[in-house]
C-alpha positions, 0 to 999 in steps of 0.5 A, spaced: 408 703 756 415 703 760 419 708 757 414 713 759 415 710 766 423 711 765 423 716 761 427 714 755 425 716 748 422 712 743 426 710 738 422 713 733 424 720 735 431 719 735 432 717 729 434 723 726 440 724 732 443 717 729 448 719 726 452 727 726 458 728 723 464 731 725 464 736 720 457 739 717 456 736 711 454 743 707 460 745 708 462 738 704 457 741 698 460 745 693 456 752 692 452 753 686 457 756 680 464 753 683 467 746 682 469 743 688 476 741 689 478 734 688 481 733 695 476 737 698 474 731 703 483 731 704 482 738 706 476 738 711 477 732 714 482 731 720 487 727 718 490 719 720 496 718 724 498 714 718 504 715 715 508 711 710 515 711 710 515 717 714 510 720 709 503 722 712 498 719 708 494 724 706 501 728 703 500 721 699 494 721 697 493 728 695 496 726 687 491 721 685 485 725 689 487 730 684 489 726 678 482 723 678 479 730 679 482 732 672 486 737 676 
């Protein structure tokens, strides 16, 4: 078997390191008797260095984030 030999590990064992976000995904999850806001993800996620017409883009779509949230 030649990753013994070189000392990798089988990619069976790390299937489970494949993938980590930047931010736990608890913290994404809303607790058990409060509704999460609408613009949860704009709130905890870093935001682009997109700006429209010298607006950032998540002051643009904060509205329709809450709008389709009912709030």
């Amino acid at each position: 078997m030649e990753s013994a030999r070189t000392g990798d590990v089988p990619f069976e064992e790390r299937t489970a390191d494949f993938y980590s976000p930047g931010v736990s995904l608890s913290r994404l999850r809303p607790g058990p008797d409060a509704a999460a806001p609408s613009d949860l993800l704009l709130r905890m996620l870093e935001p682009p260095p997109v700006r429209v017409r010298h607006i950032p883009l998540v002051d643009l779509l904060r509205r329709p984030y809450r709008e389709l949230g009912g709030g």
